[in-house]
C-alpha positions as CSV (number, residue, x, y, z in Angstrom):
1,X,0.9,86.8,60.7
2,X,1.2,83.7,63.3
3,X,-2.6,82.2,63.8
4,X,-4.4,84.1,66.3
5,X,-2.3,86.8,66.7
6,X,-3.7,90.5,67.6
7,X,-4.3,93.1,64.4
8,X,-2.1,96.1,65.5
9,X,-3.6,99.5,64.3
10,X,-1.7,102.0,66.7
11,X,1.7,101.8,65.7
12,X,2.2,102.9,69.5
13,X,0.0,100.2,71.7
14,X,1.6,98.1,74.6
15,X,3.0,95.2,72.7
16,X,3.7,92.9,76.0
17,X,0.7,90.5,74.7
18,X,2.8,90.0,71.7
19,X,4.6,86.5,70.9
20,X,7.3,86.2,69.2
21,X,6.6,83.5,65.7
22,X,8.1,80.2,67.0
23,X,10.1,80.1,63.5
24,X,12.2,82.9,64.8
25,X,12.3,82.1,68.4
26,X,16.1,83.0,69.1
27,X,16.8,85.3,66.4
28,X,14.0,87.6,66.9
29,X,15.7,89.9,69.3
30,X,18.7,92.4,68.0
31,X,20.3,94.2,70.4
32,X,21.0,97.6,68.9
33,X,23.2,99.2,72.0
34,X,23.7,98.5,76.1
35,X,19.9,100.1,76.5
36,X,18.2,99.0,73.1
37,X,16.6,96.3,71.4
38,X,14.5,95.0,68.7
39,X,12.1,92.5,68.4
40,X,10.0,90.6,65.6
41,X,7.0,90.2,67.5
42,X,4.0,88.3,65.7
43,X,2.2,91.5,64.5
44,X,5.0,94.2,65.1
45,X,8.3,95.2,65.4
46,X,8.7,96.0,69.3
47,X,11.2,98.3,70.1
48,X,12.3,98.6,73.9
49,X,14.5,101.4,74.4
50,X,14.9,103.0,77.9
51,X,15.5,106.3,76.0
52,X,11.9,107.0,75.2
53,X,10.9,109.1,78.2
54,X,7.9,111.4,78.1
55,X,6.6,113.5,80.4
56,X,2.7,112.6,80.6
57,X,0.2,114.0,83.5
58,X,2.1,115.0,86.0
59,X,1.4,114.8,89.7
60,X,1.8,116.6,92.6
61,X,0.6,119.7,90.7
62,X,2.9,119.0,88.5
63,X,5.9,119.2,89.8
64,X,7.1,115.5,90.0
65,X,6.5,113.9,85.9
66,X,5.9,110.4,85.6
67,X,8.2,108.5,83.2
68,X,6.1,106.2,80.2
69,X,6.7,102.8,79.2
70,X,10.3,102.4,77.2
71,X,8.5,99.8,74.9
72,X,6.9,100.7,71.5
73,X,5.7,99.0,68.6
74,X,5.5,98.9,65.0
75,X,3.2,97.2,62.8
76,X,4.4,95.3,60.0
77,X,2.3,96.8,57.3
78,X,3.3,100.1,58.4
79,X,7.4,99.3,57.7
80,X,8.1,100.9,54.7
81,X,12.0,99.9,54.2
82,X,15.1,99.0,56.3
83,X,19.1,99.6,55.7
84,X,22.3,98.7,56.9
85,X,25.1,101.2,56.1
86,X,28.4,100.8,57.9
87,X,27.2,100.6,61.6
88,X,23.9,102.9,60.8
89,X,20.4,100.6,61.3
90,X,17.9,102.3,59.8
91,X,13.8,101.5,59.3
92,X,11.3,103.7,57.9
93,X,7.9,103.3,58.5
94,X,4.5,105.1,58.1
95,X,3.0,107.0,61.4
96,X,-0.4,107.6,61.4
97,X,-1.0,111.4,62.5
98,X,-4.4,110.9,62.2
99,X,-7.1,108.8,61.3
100,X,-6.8,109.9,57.9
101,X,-3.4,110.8,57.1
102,X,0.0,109.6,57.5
103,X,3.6,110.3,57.3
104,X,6.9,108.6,56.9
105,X,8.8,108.6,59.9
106,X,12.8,107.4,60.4
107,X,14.2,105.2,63.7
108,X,18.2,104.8,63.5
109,X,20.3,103.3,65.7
110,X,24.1,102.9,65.6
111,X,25.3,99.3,66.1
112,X,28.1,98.8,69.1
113,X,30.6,97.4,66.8
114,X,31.0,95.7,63.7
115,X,30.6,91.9,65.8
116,X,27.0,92.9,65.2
117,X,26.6,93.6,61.4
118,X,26.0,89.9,60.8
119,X,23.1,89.2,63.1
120,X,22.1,92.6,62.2
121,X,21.5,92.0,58.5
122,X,20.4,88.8,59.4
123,X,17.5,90.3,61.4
124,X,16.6,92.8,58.5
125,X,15.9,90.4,56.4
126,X,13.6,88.8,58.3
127,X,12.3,92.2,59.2
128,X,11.5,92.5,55.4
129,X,10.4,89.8,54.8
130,X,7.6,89.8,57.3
131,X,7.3,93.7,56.6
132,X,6.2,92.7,52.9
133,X,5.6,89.2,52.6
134,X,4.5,88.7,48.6
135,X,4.0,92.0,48.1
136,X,6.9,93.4,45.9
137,X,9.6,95.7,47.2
138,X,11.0,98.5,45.8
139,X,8.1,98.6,42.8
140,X,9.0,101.1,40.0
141,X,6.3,103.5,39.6
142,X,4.5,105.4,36.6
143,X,2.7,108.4,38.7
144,X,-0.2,110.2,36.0
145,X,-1.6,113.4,38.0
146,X,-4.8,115.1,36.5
147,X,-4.0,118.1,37.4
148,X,-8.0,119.4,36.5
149,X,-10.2,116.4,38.1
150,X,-12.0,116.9,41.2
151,X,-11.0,119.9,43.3
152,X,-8.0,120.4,40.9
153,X,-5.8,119.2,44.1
154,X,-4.0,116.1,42.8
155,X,-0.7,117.8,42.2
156,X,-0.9,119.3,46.0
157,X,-2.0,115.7,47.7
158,X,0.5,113.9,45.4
159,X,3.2,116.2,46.3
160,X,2.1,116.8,50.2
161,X,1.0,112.9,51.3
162,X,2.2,110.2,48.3
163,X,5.3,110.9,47.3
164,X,7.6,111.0,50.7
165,X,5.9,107.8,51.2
166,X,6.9,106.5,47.9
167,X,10.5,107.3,48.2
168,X,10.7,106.0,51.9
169,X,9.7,102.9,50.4
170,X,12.6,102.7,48.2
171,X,10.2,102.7,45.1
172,X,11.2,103.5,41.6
173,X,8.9,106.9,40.8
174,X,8.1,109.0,37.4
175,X,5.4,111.3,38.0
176,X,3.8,113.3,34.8
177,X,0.9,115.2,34.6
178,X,-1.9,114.7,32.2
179,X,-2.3,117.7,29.8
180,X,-6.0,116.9,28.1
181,X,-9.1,114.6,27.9
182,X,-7.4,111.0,26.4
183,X,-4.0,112.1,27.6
184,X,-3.3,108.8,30.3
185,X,-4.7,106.8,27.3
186,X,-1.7,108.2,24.9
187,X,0.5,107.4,27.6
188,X,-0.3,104.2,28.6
189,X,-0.9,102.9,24.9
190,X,2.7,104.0,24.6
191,X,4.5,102.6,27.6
192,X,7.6,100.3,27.9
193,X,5.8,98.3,29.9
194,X,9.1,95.9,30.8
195,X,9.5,99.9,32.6
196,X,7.4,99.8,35.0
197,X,5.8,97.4,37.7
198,X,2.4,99.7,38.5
199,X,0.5,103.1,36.9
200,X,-0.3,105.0,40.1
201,X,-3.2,107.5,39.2
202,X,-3.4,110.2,40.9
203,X,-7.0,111.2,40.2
204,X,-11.1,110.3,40.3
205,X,-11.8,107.1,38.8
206,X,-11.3,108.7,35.3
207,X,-7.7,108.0,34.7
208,X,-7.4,104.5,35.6
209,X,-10.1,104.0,33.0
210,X,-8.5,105.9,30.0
211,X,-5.0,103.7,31.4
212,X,-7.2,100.6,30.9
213,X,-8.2,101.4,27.5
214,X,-4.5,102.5,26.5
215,X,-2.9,99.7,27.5
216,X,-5.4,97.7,25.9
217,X,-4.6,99.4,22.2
218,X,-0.6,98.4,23.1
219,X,1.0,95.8,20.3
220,X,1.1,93.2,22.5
221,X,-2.6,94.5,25.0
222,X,-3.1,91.3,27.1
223,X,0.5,91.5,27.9
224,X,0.7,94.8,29.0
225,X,-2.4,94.3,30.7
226,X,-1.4,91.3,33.2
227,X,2.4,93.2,33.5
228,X,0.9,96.6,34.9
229,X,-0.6,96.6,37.9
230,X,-3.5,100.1,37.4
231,X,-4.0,101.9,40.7
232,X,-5.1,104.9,42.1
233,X,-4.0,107.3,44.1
234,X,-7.7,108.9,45.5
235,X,-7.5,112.8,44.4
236,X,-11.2,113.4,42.7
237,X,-14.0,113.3,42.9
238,X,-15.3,110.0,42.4
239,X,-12.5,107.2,44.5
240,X,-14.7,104.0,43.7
241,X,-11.4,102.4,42.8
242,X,-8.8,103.1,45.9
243,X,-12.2,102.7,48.5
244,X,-12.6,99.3,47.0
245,X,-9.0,97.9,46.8
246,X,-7.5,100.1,49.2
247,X,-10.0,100.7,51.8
248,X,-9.3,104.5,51.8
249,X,-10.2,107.0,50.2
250,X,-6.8,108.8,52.3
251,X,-4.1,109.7,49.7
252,X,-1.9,109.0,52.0
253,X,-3.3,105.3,53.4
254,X,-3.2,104.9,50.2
255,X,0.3,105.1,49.0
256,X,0.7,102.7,51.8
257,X,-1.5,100.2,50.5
258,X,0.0,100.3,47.2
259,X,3.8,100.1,48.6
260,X,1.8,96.9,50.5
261,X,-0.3,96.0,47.5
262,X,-0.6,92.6,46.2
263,X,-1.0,91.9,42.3
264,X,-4.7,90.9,41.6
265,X,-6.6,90.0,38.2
266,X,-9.3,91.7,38.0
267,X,-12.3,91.0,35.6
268,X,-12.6,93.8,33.1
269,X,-15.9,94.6,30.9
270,X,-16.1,95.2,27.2
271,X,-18.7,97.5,25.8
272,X,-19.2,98.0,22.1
273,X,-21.1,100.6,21.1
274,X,-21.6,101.7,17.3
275,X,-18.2,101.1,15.9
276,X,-16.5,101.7,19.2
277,X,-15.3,99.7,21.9
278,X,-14.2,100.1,25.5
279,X,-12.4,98.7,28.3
280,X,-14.9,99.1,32.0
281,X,-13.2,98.2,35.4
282,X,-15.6,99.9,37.3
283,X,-19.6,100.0,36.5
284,X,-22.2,101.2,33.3
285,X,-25.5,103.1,34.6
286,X,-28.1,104.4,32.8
287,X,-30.9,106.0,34.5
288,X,-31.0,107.9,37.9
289,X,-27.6,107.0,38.9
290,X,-26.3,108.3,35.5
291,X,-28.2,110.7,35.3
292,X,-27.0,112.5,38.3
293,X,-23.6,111.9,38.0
294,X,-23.7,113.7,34.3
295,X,-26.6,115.6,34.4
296,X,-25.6,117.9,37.8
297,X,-22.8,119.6,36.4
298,X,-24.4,122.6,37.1
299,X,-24.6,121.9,40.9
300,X,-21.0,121.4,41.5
301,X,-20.6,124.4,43.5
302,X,-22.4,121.4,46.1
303,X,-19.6,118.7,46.1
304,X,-20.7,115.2,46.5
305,X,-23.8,116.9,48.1
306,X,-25.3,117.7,44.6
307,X,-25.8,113.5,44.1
308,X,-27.4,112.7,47.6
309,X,-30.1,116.3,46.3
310,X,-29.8,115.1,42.3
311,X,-31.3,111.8,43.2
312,X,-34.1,112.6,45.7
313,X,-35.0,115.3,43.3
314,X,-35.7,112.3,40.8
315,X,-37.3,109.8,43.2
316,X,-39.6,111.6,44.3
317,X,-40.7,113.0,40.9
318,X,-40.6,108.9,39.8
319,X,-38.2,109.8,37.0
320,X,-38.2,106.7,34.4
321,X,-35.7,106.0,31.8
322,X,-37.2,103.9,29.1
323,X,-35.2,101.0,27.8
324,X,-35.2,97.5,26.5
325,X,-32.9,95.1,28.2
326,X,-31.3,91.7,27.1
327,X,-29.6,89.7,29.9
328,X,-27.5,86.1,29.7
329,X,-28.5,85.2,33.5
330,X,-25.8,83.7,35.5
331,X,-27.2,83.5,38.8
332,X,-30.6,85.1,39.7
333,X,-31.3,83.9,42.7
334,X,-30.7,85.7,45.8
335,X,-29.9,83.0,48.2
336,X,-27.8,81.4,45.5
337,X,-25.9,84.8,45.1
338,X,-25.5,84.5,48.2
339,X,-24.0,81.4,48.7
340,X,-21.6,81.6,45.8
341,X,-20.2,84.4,47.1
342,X,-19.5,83.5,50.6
343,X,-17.5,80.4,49.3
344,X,-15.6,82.0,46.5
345,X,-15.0,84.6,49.5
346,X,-13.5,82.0,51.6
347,X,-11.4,80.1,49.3
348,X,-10.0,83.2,48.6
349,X,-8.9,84.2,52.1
350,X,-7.0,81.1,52.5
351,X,-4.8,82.1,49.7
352,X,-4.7,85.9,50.8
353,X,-1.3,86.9,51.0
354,X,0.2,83.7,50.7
355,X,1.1,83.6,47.0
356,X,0.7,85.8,43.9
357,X,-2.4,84.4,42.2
358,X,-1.1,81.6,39.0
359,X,-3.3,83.4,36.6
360,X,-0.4,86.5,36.9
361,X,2.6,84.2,36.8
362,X,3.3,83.6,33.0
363,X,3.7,86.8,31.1
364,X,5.1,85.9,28.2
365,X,2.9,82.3,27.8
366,X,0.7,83.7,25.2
367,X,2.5,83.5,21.6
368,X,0.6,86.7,20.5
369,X,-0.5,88.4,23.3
370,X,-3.7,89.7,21.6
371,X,-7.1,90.4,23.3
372,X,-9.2,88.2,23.9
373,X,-12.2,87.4,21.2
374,X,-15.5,88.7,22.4
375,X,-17.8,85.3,22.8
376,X,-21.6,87.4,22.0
377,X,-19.5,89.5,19.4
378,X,-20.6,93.3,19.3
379,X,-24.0,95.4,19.5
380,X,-23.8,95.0,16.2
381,X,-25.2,91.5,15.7
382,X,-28.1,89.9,16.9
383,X,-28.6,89.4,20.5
384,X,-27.8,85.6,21.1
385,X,-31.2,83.7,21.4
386,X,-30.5,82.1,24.6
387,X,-30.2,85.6,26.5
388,X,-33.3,87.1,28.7
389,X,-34.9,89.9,27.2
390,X,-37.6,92.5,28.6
391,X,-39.2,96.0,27.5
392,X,-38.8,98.6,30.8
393,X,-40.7,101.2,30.1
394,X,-40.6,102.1,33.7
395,X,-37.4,101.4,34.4
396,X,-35.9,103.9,37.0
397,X,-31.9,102.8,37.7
398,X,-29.7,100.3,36.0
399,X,-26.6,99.9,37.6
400,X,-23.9,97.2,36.2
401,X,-20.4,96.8,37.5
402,X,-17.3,94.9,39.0
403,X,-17.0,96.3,42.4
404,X,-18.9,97.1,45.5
405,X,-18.9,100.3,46.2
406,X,-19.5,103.2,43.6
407,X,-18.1,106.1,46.0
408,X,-16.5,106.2,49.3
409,X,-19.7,105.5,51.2
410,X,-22.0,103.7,49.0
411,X,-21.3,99.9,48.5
412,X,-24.1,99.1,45.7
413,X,-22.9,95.7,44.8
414,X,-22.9,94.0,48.1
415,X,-21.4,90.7,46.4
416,X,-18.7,92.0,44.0
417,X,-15.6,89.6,43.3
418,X,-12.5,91.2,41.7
419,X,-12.3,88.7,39.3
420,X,-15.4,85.5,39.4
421,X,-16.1,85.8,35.8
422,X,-19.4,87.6,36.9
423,X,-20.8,91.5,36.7
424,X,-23.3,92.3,39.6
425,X,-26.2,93.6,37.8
426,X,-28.6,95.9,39.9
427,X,-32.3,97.7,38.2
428,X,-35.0,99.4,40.3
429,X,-38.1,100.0,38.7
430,X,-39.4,104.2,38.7
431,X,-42.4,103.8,39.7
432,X,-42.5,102.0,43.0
433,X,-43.5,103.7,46.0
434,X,-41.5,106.9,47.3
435,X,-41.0,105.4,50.8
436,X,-39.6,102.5,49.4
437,X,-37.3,104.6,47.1
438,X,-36.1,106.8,49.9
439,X,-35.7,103.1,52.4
440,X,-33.7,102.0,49.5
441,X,-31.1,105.3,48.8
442,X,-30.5,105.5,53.0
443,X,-30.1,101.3,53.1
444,X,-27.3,101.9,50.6
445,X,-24.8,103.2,53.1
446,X,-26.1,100.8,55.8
447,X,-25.4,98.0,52.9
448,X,-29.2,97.0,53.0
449,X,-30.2,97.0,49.2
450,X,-28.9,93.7,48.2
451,X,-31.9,91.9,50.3
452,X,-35.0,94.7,49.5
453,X,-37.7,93.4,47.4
454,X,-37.9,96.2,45.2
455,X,-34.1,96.0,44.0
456,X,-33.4,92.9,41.1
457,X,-29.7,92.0,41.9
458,X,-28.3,89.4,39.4
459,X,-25.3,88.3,38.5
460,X,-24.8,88.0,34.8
461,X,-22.2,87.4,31.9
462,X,-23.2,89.6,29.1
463,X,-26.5,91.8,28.3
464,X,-27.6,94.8,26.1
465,X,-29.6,97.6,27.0
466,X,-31.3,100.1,24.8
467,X,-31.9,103.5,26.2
468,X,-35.0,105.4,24.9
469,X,-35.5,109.0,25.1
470,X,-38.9,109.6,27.5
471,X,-41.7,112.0,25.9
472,X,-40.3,115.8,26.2
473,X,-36.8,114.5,27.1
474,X,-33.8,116.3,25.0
475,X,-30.8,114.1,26.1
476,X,-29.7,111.3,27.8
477,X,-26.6,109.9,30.0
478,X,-24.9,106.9,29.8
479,X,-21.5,106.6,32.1
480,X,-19.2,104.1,31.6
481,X,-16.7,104.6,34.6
482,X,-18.1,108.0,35.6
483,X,-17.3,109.1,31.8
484,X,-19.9,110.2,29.4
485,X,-20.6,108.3,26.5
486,X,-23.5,109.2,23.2
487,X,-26.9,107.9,24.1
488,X,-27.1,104.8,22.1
489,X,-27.6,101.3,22.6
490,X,-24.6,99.1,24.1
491,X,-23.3,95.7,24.9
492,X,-21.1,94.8,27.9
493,X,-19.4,91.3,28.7
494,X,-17.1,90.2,30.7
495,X,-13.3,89.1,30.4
496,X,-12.0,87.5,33.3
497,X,-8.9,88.1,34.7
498,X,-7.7,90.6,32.0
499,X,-6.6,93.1,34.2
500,X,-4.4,93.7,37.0
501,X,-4.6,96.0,40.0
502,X,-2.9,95.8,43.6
503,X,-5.0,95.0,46.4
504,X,-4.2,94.6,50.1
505,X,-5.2,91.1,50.3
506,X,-5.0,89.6,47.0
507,X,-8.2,88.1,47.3
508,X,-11.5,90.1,47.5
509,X,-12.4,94.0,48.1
510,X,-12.4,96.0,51.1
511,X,-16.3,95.5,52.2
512,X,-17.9,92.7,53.6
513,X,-20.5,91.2,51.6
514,X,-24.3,89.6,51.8
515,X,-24.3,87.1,55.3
C-alpha cells in the first residue's frame, strides 16, 4: 500500500482518485482487448471496460436509461488468485454481497493474441504480489468441523460460505469432522505437520483449544506449534478467536482473512492443575464471568441473550466467589499499562505486513524441539516468595487472558498484545455498588472498563488462584477457554511466542486499545 493511499472497502467505488505506485509506473496498465484494460492502482485493481453498461434510474419516465461509469475496481485484499491459460486471463476475487457475507466471484478476459502473453504474465505477477504481499499463497489446509458446537451449523456455514472461498484461492483443503469431546486433540497430536501450513477450525473457541493442547503432546510440540498456524473459522457460539484476529465474526470474511492471514506468535498460557496441565490461548475466569458461561446451560433456549440476563441476575444479587489469589505483578499501574502498550503497538505497525516476524523463521533451530520448562513450576510447589498474594473473600469476577475481546462485542482486555510476554489480568470486587456494576457491564461494549475505578487491570506473568466454595454453594466453575475444568486450585504462566495463528496484520488484534 503506497503512503497515503485511500483504504478501499467497496470493491465497486470510483477509483479515478487512485495513483498508480511509482515502482510500476509503465507496467501497470494491461490492455486485455481493443475496449479493456487493467490497472494496478495503489489500493485496487481498476478495471475500465466500456462493456459494463447498466441501466440505473432512468429518465424521462423511463423511457431513455442512462449508461454507468465503465470503470470498476477491486481491492487488493479482496483478489483471491489469478491465471494465465493459453490466451484465458483469469482473477478471482471475493464480492461482498453484504455487510456480512461474501462470495467468490470470476472476471476473464481473452487476450488479442499471443504478442500479449508476456506482458500479461508479467502483470499477474505483480498483481499477486501486491494481492498477497507476505501472506502465503496457495496455503494447504487442515479444516476440523464440530459438527455439535453452537447452533450445530458448522458443517452448513463451512460448506455454504468457506469453502468456495478456499478453493478460489487455490488453497490445499482436507476437511474432517470431529466425532467426540477430545477428538481435534487426537487429531492434532497426530498430524504430519510438514502436511499442512494452517488448522482451520470450524467451530466456537473450543476446537482451537483442544488443537493447541494436541499439538502440544506431538514428539517434537514446540515444533509443531511454531509450523501450524491454529485458526478459526467462527461457527459457535463463543468466536473470541476469529473477532480478535480476524475482525469478524462472518464465516465468510473470515475465510478471507485467513487466505490473507499473516503468521503471528502468539503468547500461550500454561495451567497446571492437580496432575494436569493445559495449553490457554484465550482467557481463565472464575467467578461471574465463569459462572455464566457454565452455569446457564439451562437457559440456552436464549442464545447469547442468557449471558447479558445470567450476569445481571448475579450483580445485582452481589454474587461473591471466594478465593485466595497469588500474583507476580508486571505492570500495575494504569498509566504505565498504558503507555507500554501504545509503543509496543506502534513498533508493531511499522513492521505490519512487511515481513514474517524472525521469531517464526527457524523451524528446525531447536535440537529437540521440546516445550518449554515452566519457570514457577506447577501448583504443586510453593508459591514463589516474590509473588503478591491476597485473601478475596468478596471477590466478584476474575478474568485472565491473551486477547481483548471475550465475544464478538465485548473487548474486556482493552490492552491485549498477541504475544508481549504479558496476560491482562482483570478482578472486580462483589460487593461494590449495583450502579457501578451495571456502569461497568454496559462500559464493556463501549470499551470503558479499562479506566473505571472499581475494575483492577494488571498485567502480570504468572499467579495462582484458589477458588472456595461460598456457604450453601454446591459447585463451582472454572473455564479455561470457555471449557469446564474441576473446581480446584490452579496456576497459569505465560510462554511467549509458543504459538502461531494468522492474523491480518501480523502485528496486534483487531481493536483499538487504551488512548
Amino acid at each position: 500500500m503506497s503512503e497515503g493511499a485511500p483504504h478501499v472497502d467497496d470493491p465497486f467505488v470510483d477509483p479515478s482518485i487512485y495513483e498508480t505506485p511509482s515502482a510500476l509506473q509503465g507496467e501497470a496498465t494491461l490492455f486485455v482487448s481493443e475496449d479493456a484494460s487493467l490497472t494496478l492502482g495503489a489500493d485496487a485493481t481498476i478495471i475500465l471496460d466500456d462493456r459494463f453498461v447498466h441501466r440505473e434510474a432512468a429518465n424521462c419516465c423511463g423511457l431513455l436509461p442512462t449508461r454507468s461509469k465503465t470503470t470498476h475496481s477491486i481491492p487488493y485484499y479482496n483478489i483471491l488468485d489469478a491465471s494465465l491459460d493459453g490466451l484465458e486471463l483469469t482473477i478471482q476475487h471475493a464480492l461482498p454481497t453484504s455487510k456480512n457475507s461474501c462470495r467468490p466471484s470470476t472476471i476473464s478476459y481473452t487476450l488479442i493474441d499471443k504478442s500479449s502473453i508476456t506482458a500479461a504474465k508479467s502483470w499477474l505477477n505483480k498483481l499477486l504480489d501486491l494481492a498477497y504481499g507476505n501472506s502465503q499463497r496457495h496455503k494447504r489446509i487442515k479444516v476440523l468441523i464440530n459438527p455439535f458446537g453452537g447452533q450445530g451449523a458448522a458443517q452448513r456455514l463451512y460448506t455454504s460460505e468457506v469453502e468456495a472461498l478456499f478453493r478460489a484461492a487455490g488453497c490445499d483443503i482436507e476437511a474432517q469432522q470431529t466425532t467426540h469431546s477430545g477428538h481435534a486433540i487426537e487429531l492434532a497430536r497426530d498430524l504430519n505437520v510438514d502436511a499442512y501450513d494452517v488448522i482451520a477450525c470450524a467451530s466456537g473457541d473450543g476446537l482451537p483449544h483442544e488443537v493447541f493442547n494436541g499439538l502440544a503432546q506431538q514428539a517434537k510440540p514446540r515444533r509443531a506449534l511454531r509450523k501450524i498456524a491454529v485458526v478459526q473459522l467462527p461457527c459457535g457460539s463463543g468466536n473470541a478467536m476469529s473477532i480478535n484476529l480476524n475482525g469478524t465474526d462472518s464465516p465468510s470474511f473470515a475465510a478471507l482473512a485467513i487466505v490473507k492471514g499473516v503468521r503471528t506468535p502468539l503468547d500461550l498460557m500454561a495451567v497446571t492443575q492437580g496432575e494436569n496441565m493445559y495449553w490457554s490461548f484465550l482467557s481463565q475466569a472464575v467467578g461471574i464471568i465463569a459462572d455464566c458461561d457454565l452455569g446457564t446451560e439451562n437457559m440456552r433456549w436464549m442464545g447469547s441473550a442468557r449471558f447479558t440476563v445470567g450476569i445481571l441476575i448475579r450483580l445485582l444479587g452481589k454474587t461473591v466467589y471466594p478465593a485466595e489469589l497469588a500474583v507476580k505483578v508486571d505492570i500495575s499501574d494504569k498509566e504505565a499499562i498504558k503507555s507500554e502498550y501504545r509503543n509496543v503497538r506502534k513498533q508493531r505497525e511499522e513492521v505490519s505486513g512487511k515481513r514474517e516476524w524472525e521469531a517464526h523463521q527457524d523451524l528446525d533451530g531447536d535440537k529437540d524441539d521440546l516445550l518449554p520448562t515452566l519457570r514457577y513450576g506447577s501448583v504443586l510447589q510453593d508459591i514463589p516468595s516474590d509473588w503478591d498474594k491476597a485473601s478475596m473473600p468478596t471477590l466478584g469476577n476474575f478474568y485472565c487472558g491473551n486477547m481483548a475481546y471475550m465475544s464478538s462485542d465485548t473487548p474486556f482486555f482493552a490492552a491485549a498484545l498477541p504475544s508481549d510476554n504479558h496476560m491482562d489480568m482483570v478482578d472486580v470486587d462483589g460487593t461494590i455498588p449495583r450502579h457501578k456494576a451495571i456502569e461497568m457491564i454496559t462500559g464493556v461494549e463501549k470499551n470503558k472498563t479499562f479506566d473505571m475505578d472499581v475494575v483492577n487491570y494488571r498485567k502480570v506473568s504468572a499467579y495462582r488462584i484458589s477458588p472456595r466454595l461460598r456457604a450453601g454453594q454446591k459447585t463451582g466453575y472454572i473455564s479455561i477457554d470457555g471449557e469446564k475444568v474441576p473446581f480446584e486450585p490452579f496456576q497459569v504462566e505465560v510462554v511467549g511466542g509458543l504459538g502461531t495463528v494468522l492474523s491480518r496484520n501480523g502485528a496486534v488484534y483487531e481493536f483499538e486499545g487504551p488512548k
